[in-house]
C-alpha positions as CSV (number, residue, x, y, z in Angstrom):
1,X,0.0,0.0,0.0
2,X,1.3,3.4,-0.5
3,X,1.0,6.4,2.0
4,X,-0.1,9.5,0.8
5,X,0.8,12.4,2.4
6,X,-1.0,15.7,1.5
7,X,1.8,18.6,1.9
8,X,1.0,22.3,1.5
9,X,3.1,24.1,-1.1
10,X,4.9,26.6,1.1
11,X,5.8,23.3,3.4
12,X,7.7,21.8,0.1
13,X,9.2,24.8,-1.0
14,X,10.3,25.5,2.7
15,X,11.6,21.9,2.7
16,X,13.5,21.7,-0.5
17,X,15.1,25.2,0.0
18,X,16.3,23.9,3.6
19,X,17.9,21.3,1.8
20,X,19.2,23.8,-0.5
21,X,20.7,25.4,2.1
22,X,22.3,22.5,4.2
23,X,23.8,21.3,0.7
24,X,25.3,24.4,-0.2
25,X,27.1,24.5,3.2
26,X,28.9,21.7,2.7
27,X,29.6,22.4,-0.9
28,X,29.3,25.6,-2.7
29,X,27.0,25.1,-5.4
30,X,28.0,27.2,-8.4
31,X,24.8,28.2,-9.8
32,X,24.2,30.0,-7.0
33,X,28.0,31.1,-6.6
34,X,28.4,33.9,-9.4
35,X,28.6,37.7,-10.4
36,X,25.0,37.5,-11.4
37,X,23.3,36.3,-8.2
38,X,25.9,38.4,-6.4
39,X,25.3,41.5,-7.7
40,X,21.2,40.5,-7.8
41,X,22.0,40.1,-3.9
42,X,23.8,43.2,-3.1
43,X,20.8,45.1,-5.0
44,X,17.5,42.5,-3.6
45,X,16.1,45.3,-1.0
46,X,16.0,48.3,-3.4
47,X,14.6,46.2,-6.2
48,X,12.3,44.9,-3.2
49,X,10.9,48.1,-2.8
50,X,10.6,49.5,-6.2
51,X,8.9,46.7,-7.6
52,X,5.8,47.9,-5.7
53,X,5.6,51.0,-7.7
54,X,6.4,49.7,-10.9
55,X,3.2,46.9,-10.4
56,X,1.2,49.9,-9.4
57,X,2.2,51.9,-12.4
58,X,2.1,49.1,-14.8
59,X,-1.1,48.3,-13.6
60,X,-2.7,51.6,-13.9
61,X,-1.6,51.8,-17.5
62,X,-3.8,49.1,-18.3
63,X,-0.9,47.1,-20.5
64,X,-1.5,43.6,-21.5
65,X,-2.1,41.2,-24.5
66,X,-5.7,40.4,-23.5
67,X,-7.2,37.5,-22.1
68,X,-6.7,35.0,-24.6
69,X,-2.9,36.2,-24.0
70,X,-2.7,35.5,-20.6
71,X,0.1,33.7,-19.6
72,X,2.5,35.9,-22.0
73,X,0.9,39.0,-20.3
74,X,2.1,37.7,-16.8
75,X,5.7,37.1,-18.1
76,X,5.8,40.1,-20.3
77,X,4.8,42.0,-17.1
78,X,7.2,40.2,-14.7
79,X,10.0,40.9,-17.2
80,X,9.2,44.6,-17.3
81,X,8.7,44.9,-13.7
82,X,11.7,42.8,-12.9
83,X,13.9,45.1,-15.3
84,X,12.7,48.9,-14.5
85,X,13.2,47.6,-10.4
86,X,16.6,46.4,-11.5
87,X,17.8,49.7,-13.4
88,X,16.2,52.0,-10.9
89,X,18.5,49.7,-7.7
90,X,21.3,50.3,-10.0
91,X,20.9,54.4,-10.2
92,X,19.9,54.0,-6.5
93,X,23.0,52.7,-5.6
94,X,25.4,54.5,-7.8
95,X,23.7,58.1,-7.7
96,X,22.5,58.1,-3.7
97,X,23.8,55.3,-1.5
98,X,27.7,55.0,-3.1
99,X,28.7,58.8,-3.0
100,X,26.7,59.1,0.4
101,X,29.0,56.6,1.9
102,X,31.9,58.2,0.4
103,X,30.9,61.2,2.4
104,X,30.1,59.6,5.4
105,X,33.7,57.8,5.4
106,X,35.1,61.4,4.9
107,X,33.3,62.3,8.0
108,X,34.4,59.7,9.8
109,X,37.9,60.1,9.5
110,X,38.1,63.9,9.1
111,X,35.8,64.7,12.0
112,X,34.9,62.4,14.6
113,X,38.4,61.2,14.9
114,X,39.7,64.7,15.7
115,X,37.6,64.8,18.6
């Protein structure tokens, strides 16, 4: 007889990325260990909060392929999302957060070590 075992999906995914996890601990894996998925990483929390515009923007502009379209119309929209979130993290991060640090280094070293 086989047992069947009804398991949600976020208790699968939570499950298989765990082992994900443990694996990569013990060995890199190198899908996961590149420039891309670096640079994705060190830019996640600002692509994080733009996306939530851009959905609300894309969304009010009505764009899509119609309903016999649909499944393109999801990717076509995840694509644009995904890529005006990733050029506006990238201006974020070379326009505002990398000269801010420059000057908050200066600071640092110029005027609170005086003290």
């Amino acid at each position: 007889y086989l047992l069947h075992i009804r398991i949600s999906s976020e208790t699968f995914f939570s499950f298989v990325f765990s082992l994900l996890l443990f694996s990569h601990l013990n060995r890199p894996i190198c899908i996961i260990e590149n420039c891309v998925f670096r640079s994705i990483g060190k830019l996640s929390y600002a692509i994080y909060l733009f996306h939530f515009f851009i959905i609300y923007i894309y969304d009010t502009m009505g764009i899509g392929f119609g309903n016999q379209w649909l499944i393109l119309t999801y990717v076509f929209k995840f694509l644009v999302v995904m890529s005006i979130s990733f050029i506006l993290a990238l201006l974020l991060k070379y326009v505002i957060e990398n000269p801010t640090k420059l000057i908050a280094d200066y600071l640092v070293k110029n005027l609170i070590f005086r003290i």
